[in-house]
C-alpha positions in Angstrom: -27.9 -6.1 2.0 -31.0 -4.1 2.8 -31.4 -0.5 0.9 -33.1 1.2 3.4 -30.5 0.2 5.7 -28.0 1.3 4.3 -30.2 5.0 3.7 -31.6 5.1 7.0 -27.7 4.6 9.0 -26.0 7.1 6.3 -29.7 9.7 6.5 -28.7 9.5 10.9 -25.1 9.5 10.4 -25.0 12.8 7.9 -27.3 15.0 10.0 -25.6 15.1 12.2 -22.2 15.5 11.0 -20.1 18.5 12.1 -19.5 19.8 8.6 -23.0 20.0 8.1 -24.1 21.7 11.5 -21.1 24.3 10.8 -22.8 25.4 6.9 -26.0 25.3 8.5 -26.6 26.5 11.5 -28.9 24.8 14.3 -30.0 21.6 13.3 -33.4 21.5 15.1 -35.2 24.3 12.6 -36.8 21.9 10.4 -39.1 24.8 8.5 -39.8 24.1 5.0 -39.7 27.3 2.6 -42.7 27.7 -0.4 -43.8 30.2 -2.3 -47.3 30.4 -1.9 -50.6 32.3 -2.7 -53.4 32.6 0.0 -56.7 31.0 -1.3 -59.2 31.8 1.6 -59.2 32.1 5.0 -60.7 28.9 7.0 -60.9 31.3 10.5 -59.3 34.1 11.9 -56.7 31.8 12.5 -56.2 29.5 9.6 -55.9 29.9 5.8 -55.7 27.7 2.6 -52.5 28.4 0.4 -52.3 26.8 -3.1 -48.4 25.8 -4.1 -48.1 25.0 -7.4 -51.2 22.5 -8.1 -51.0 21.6 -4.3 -52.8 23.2 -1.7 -52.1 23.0 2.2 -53.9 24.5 5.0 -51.9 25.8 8.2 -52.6 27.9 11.3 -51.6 31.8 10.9 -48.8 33.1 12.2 -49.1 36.3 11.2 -51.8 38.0 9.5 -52.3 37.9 5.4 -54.2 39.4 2.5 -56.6 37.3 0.2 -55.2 36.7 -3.1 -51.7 38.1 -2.3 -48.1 36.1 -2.9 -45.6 35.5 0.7 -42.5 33.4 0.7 -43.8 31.2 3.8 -41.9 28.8 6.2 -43.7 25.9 6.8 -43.6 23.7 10.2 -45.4 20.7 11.5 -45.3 18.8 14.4 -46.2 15.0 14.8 -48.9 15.9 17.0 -50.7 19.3 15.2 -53.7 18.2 13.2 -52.3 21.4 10.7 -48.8 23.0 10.6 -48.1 26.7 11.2 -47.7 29.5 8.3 -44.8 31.8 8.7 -44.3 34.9 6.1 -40.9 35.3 5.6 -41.4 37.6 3.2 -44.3 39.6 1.5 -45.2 40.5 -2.7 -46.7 43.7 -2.9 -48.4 42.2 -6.2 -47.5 38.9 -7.9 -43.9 38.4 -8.5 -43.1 39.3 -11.6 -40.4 36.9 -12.8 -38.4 34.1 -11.3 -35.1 36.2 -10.3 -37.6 39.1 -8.3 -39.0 35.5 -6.2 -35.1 34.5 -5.4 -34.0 38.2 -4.2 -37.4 38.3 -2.2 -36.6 34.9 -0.2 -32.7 35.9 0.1 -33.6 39.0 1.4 -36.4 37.6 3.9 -33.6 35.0 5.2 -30.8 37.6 5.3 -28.7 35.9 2.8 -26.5 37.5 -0.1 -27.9 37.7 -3.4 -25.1 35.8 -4.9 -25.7 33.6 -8.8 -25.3 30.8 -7.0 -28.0 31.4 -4.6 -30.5 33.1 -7.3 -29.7 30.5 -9.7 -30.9 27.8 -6.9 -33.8 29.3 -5.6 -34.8 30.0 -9.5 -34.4 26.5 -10.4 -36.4 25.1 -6.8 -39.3 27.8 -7.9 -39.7 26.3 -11.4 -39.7 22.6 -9.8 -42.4 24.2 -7.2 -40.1 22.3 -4.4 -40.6 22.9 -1.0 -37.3 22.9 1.0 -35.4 23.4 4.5 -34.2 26.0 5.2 -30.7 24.5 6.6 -31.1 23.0 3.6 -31.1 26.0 1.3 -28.4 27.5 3.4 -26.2 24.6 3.1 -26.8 23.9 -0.8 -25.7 27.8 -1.4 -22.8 27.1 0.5 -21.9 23.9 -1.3 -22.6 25.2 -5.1 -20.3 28.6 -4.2 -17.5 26.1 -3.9 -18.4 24.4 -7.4 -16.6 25.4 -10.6 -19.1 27.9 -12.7 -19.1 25.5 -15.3 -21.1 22.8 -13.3 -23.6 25.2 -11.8 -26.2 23.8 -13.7 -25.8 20.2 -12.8 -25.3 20.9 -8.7 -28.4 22.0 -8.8 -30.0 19.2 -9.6 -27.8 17.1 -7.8 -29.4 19.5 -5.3 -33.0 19.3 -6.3 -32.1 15.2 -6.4 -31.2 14.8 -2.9 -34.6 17.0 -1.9 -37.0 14.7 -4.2 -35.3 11.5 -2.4 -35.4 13.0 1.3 -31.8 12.9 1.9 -29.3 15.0 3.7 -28.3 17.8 1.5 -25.0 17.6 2.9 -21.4 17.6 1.2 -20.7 14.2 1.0 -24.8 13.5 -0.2 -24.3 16.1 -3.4 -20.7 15.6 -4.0 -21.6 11.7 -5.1 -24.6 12.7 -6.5 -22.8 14.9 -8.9 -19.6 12.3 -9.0 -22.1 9.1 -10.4 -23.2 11.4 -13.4 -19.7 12.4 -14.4 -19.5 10.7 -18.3 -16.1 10.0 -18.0 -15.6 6.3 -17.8 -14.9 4.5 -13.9 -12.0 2.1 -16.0 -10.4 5.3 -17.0 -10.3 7.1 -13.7 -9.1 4.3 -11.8 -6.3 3.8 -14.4 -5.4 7.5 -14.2 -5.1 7.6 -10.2 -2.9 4.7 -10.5 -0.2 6.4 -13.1 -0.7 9.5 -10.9 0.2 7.6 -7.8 2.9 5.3 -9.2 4.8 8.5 -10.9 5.0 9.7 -7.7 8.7 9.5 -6.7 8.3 10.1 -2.4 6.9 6.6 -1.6 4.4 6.7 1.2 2.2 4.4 3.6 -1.0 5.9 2.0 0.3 6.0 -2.1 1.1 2.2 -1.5 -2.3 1.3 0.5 -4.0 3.4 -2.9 -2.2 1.4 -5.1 -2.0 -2.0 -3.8 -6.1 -1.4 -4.3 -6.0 0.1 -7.3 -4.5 -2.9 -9.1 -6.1 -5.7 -8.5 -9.3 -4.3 -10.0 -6.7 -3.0 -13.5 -5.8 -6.8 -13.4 -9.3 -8.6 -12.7 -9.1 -9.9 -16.0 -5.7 -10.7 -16.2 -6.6 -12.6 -12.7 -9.6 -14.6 -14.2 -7.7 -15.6 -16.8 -5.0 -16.7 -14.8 -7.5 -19.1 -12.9 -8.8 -20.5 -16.1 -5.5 -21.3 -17.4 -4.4 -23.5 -13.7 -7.9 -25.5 -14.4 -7.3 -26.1 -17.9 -3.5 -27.0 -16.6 -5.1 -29.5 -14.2 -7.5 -30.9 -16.7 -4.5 -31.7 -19.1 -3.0 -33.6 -15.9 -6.3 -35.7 -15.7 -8.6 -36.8 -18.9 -11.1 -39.1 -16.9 -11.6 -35.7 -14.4 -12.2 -33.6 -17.4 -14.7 -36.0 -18.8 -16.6 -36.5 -16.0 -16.6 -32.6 -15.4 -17.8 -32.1 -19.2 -21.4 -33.8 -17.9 -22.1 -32.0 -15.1 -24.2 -29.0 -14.7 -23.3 -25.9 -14.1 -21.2 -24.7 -11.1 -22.7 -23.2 -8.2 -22.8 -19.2 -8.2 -20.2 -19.7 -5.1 -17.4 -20.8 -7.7 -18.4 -18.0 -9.8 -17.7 -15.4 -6.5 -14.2 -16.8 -6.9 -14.1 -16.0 -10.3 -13.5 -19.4 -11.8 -14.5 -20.6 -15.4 -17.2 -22.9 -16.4 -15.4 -25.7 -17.8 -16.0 -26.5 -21.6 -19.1 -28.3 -22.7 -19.0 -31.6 -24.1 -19.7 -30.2 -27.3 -16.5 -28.0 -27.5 -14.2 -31.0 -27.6 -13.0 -32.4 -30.9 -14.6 -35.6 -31.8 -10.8 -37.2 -32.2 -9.9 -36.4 -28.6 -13.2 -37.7 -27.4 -12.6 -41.1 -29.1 -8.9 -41.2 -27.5 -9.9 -40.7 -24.0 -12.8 -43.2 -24.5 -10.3 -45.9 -25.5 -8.3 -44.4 -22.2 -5.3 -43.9 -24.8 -3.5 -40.4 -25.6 -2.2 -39.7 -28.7 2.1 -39.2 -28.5 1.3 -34.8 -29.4 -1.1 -35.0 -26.1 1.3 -37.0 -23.9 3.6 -34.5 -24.6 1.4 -32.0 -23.7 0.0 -33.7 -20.9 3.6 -33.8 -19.8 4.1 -30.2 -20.1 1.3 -28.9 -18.7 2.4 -31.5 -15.6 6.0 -29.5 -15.9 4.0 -25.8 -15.9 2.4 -26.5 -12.9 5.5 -27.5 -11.3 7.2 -24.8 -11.9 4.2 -22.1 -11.1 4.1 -23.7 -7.4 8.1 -23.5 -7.3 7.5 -20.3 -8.2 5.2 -19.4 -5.7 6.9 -20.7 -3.2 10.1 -18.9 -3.5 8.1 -15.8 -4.2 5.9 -15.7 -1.6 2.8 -15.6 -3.3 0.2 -17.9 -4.9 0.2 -20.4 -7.8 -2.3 -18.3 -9.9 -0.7 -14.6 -9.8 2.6 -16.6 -11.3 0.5 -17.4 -13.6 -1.0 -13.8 -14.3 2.4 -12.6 -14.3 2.9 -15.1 -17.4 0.7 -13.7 -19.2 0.9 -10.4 -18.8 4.5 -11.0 -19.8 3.8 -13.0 -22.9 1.1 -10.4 -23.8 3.6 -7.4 -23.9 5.8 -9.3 -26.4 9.0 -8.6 -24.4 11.6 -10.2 -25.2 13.0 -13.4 -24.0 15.1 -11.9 -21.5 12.9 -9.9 -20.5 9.7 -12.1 -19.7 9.4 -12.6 -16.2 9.5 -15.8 -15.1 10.0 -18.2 -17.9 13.7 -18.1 -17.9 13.1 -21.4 -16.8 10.5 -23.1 -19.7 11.4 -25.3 -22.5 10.6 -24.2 -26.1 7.1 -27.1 -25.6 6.7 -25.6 -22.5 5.9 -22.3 -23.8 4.5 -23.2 -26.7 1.7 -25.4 -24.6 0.9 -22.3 -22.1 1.1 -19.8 -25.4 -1.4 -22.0 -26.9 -3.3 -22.5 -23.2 -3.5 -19.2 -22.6 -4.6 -18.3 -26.0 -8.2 -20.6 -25.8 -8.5 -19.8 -22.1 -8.4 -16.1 -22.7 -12.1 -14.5 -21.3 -14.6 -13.2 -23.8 -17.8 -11.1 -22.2 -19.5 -12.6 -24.7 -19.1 -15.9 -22.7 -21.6 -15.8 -19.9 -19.0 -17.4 -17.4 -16.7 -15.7 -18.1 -18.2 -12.2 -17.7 -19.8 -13.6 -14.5 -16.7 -14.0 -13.1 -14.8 -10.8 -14.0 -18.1 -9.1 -12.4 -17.9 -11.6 -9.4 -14.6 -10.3 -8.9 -14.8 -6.7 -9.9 -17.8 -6.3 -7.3 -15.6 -8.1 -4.2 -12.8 -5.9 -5.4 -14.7 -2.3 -5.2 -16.4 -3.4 -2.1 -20.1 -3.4 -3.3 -21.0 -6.1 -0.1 -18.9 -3.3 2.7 -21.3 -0.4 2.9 -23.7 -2.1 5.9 -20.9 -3.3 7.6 -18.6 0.2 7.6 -21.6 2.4 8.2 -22.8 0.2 11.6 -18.8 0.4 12.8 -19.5 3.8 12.6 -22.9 4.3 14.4 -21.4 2.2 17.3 -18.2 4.2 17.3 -15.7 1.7 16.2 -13.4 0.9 13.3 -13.4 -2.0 11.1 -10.9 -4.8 11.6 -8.1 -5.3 8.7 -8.9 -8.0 6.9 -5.7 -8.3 5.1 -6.7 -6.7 1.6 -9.2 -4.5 1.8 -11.7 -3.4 -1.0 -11.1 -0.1 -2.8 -13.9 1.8 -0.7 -12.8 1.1 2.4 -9.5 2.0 1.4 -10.3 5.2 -0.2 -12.5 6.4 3.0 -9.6 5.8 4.9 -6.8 7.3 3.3 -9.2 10.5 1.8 -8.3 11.9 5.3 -4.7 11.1 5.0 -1.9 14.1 4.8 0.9 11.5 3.4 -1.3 11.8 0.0 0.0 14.4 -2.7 -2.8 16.8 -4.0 -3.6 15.8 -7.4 -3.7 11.9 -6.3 -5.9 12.8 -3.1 -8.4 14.8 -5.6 -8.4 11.8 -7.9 -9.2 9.2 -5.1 -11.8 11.7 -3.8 -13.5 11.6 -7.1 -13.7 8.0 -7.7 -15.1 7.6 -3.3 -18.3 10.0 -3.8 -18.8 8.2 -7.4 -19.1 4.5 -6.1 -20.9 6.2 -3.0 -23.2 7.8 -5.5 -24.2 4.6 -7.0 -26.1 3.9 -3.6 -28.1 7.5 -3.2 -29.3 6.3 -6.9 -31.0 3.4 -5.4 -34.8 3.5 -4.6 -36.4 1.0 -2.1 -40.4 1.0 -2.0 -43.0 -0.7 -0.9 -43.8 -1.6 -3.8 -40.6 -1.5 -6.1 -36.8 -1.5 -6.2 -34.9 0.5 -8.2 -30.7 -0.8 -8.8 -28.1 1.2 -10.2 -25.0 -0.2 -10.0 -21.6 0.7 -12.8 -18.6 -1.5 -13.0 -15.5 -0.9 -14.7 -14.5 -3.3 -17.0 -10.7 -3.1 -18.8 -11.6 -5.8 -21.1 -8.6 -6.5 -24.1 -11.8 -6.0 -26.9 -12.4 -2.0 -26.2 -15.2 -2.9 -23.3 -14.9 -0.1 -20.5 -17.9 0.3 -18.2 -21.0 -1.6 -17.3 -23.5 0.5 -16.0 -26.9 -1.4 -15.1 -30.3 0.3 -14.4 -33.0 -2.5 -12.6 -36.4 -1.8 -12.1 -39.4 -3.5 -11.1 -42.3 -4.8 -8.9 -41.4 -6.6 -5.8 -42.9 -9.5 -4.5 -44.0 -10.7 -1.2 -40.9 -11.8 0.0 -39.0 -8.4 -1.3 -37.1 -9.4 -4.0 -37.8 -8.2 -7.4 -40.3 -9.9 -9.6 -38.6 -11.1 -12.6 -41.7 -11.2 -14.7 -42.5 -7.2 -14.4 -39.8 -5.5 -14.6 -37.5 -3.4 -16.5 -33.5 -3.9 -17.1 -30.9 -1.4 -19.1 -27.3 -2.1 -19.9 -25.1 0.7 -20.8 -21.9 -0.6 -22.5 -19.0 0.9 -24.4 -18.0 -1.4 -26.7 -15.1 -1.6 -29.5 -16.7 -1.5 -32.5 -20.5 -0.1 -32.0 -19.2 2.2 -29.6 -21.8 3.6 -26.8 -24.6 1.0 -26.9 -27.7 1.0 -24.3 -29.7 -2.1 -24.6 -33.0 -1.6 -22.7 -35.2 -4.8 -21.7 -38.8 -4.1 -21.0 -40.4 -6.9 -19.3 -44.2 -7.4 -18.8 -46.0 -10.9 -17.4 -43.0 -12.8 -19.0 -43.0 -11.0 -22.3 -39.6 -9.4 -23.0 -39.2 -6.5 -25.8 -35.8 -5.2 -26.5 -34.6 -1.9 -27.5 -30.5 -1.6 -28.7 -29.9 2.5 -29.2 -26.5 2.8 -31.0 -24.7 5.1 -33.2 -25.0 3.0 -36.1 -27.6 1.6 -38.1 -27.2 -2.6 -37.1 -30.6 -3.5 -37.6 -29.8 -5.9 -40.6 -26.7 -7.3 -38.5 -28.9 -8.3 -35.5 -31.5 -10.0 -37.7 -29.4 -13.6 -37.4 -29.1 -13.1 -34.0 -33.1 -12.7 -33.2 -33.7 -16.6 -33.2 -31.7 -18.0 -31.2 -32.1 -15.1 -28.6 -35.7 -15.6 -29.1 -34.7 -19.9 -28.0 -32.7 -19.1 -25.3 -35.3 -16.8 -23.1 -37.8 -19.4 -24.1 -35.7 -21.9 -21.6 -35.5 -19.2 -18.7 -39.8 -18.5 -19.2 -39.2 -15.7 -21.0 -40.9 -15.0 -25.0 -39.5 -12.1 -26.9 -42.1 -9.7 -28.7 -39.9 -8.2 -30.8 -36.2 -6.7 -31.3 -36.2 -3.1 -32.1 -32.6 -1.0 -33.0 -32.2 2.5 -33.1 -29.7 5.1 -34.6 -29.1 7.7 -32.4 -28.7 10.4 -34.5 -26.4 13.3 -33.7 -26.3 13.0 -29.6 -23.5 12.9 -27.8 -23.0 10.2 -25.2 -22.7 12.8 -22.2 -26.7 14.5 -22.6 -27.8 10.7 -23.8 -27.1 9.1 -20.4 -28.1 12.0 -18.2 -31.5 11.6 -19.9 -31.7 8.4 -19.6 -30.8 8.7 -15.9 -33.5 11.4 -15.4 -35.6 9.4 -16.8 -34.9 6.1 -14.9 -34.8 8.2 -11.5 -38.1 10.6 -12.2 -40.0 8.0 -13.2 -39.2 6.1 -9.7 -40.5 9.5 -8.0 -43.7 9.6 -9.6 -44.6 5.5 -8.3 -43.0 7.7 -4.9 -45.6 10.8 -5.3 
């Protein structure tokens, strides 16, 4: 999936949406506004203006003093050697202070002086940024309908659409603002879900939210479930499980369906190893060889009469064993013998994922990503350009089911607010991407509801490209936000330079002396993938909270894409 496909389709789609030709008026005045001081005159005609430490030259429009300050609007056609200076409005001397700039330009364009509209046209005058003025018009309209409290941040959600030449339109700055909201993505899906399943009138929209909604609470639970029907299988077969212990790793395809890597030679006891070479089980692993034989029979009877598959039987095994409910009240295992459930107990106990197992974190991602619908924006966006709808495909991914029931009535307030929220912040993840020439810029955040405390993901990837467009591994630069259990907000950044990787963990805590073991054999393994490490380096972060942290680290990560840009 190409970026600037998806940029270009959403840049034609949102200019020229209704809701932004009603907030802004004609769409065809593409003036820019600047505050400008005139340098010298080139003719009677044409002057130089400096903006900022920039300096254009345009054909008069009007005529202007040497030396003197104007609010000017801006225009250029493809064809005009120079564009054409307007003066909206004129500074008897220089202005004095930011706010006396803002009233002069509201008052040249006929607009109220409102704090939404000063505070804008402050904060665009301290950046020096040039902008539209359908632009302007629509970003006053769209931060008077903001809480006060979040003034500050829509307008640079504002100022971020400008710098990255998209539509400053609704949709464009409500995801903008949505991607930066600290709150973690696990905990507002959760939320929408107990909003929508308290709800006591049932209707086609709550269920289409929720039947969404759940898989991605239960990707875990799921991958799990799929581990524990190949480990089942494996008991059924010893020479299979042997001759899968030798073989390399699975392709990424199995990993898209979120099954597990099956355990290395090394992780079998040396005892079992010499039974199966002899071809003889022990009497404890017939039995359990037996049971496990009985398990699956009764997860595919199950399934049957159910209606459903083998492997969500099985999640719904686990999740009952995991609530410790009692025995009449686990779902399911009315039916099991006391070996029975104390072989899937013990099953479902070594098969249970870890993220610090690299399958097993590949395949909750694998499935998280299918689930929210990462792969669906090309796909919706061109149904939409040639004026169609996408075909149901039996269960759809959480975006496409949020953009279609956002517009729903069936959908009580709070729920439709919460949905809303959760739509412009996986569509914000996109506007955060930056596709060069030159280099490619990823942002992509993925809720995680793992049983150890881990809640979100969020990855930052930057770096060079390479002929054939994809990212060149050896120069580049990779950050991992986690929330984790113990160290709490952790950012591990990965600075990567001709091959040579140095590796920066910020955390709350000082764990330099706890990651000293780890160094070596982190240092061996990127030695295999052509990788040396230069050195490990852990910070404290000392009296920050996580909230300003990240939105730094997002400036920072965004800006400095701009100024490769510039």
């Amino acid at each position: 999936m190409m970026l600037n496909d998806i940029h270009n389709s959403l840049t034609k789609q949102l200019e020229h949406a209704d809701s932004l030709q009603r907030i802004s008026g004609t769409e065809t005045d593409q003036k820019r506004l600047v505050l400008g001081k005139v340098l010298r005159f080139i003719s009677e005609q044409f002057a130089e203006i400096q903006i900022g430490n920039t300096k254009w030259q345009g054909k008069l429009e009007a005529p202007l003093k040497a030396g003197a300050h104007y609010w000017f609007s801006y225009e250029k056609q493809l064809d005009e050697q120079m564009g054409r200076l307007q003066v909206v409005e004129a500074f008897d001397k220089n202005p004095k202070t930011v706010q006396d700039a803002a009233h002069k330009l509201l008052n040249g364009l006929s607009l109220k002086r409102t704090k939404e509209a000063v505070f804008l046209v402050g904060a665009l005058l301290k950046e020096q940024q040039p902008i539209r003025e359908n632009d302007l018009k629509a970003a006053i309209k769209w931060l008077e309908n903001l809480p006060k409290a979040d003034a500050q941040k829509g307008a640079d959600a504002v100022m971020f659409a400008i710098k990255r030449e998209l539509p400053v339109h609704p949709g464009v700055l409500d995801s903008i603002l949505a991607v930066k909201d600290p709150v973690p993505l696990n905990r507002q899906i959760a939320r929408t879900y107990e909003m929508a399943s308290r709800e006591q009138q049932h209707t086609a929209g709550l269920e289409k939210l929720k039947n969404a909604l759940l898989p991605i609470l239960e990707a875990e639970t799921e991958v799990h479930a799929e581990k524990l029907m190949q480990t089942l299988r494996e008991q059924l077969s010893p020479a299979g499980k042997e001759q899968q212990n030798v073989q390399p790793l699975q392709p990424a395809h199995t990993a898209e369906r979120g099954l597990s890597q099956p355990k290395t030679a090394a992780e079998i006891p040396a005892s079992f190893a010499g039974q199966e070479a002899k071809g003889v089980l022990p009497k404890s692993q017939s039995l359990e060889a037996e049971a496990a034989k009985e398990l699956l029979a009764k997860l595919t009877a199950l399934a049957e009469r159910n209606g459903t598959i083998p492997v969500k039987e099985a999640a719904n095994w686990i999740k009952s064993l995991e609530a410790r409910e009692s025995a009449a009240a686990q779902t399911g295992l009315e039916g099991l013998t006391n070996k029975e459930k104390e072989v899937l107990q013990n099953i479902i106990k070594e098969t249970a994922p870890a993220l610090t197992n690299k399958a097993d974190a590949l395949a909750v991602l694998a499935k998280m990503k299918t689930l929210l619908g990462v792969k669906d924006e090309l796909s919706f966006l061109k149904a939409i350009e040639n004026g169609g709808t996408l075909k149901d495909q039996g269960l759809q991914s959480l975006k496409l089911v949020l953009n279609e029931i956002r517009h729903s009535s069936d959908l009580p307030a709070p729920v439709k607010q919460e949905a809303d929220q959760i739509f412009h912040r996986l569509n914000g993840q996109l506007f955060l991407q930056n596709d060069q020439s030159a280099q490619n810029q990823l942002f992509l955040s993925y809720p995680l509801f793992s049983k150890n405390g881990v809640q979100d993901l969020t990855v930052f990837l930057k770096g060079q490209k390479k002929e054939d467009g994809k990212i060149d591994p050896s120069q580049c630069r990779l950050m991992f936000y986690l929330q984790l259990e113990a160290l709490e907000e952790t950012v591990v950044d990965c600075l990567i330079q001709q091959n040579v990787m140095t590796v920066t963990l910020e955390t709350g805590y000082d764990v330099g002396p706890l990651i000293e073991p780890l160094i070596p054999p982190l240092k061996e393994n990127l030695k295999k993938l052509g990788y040396s490490l230069s050195g490990v380096t852990a910070k404290k972060r000392e009296n920050i909270e996580i909230a300003p942290f990240m939105e730094s680290q997002f400036e920072q990560v965004t800006e400095s894409a701009l100024d490769v840009k510039i």
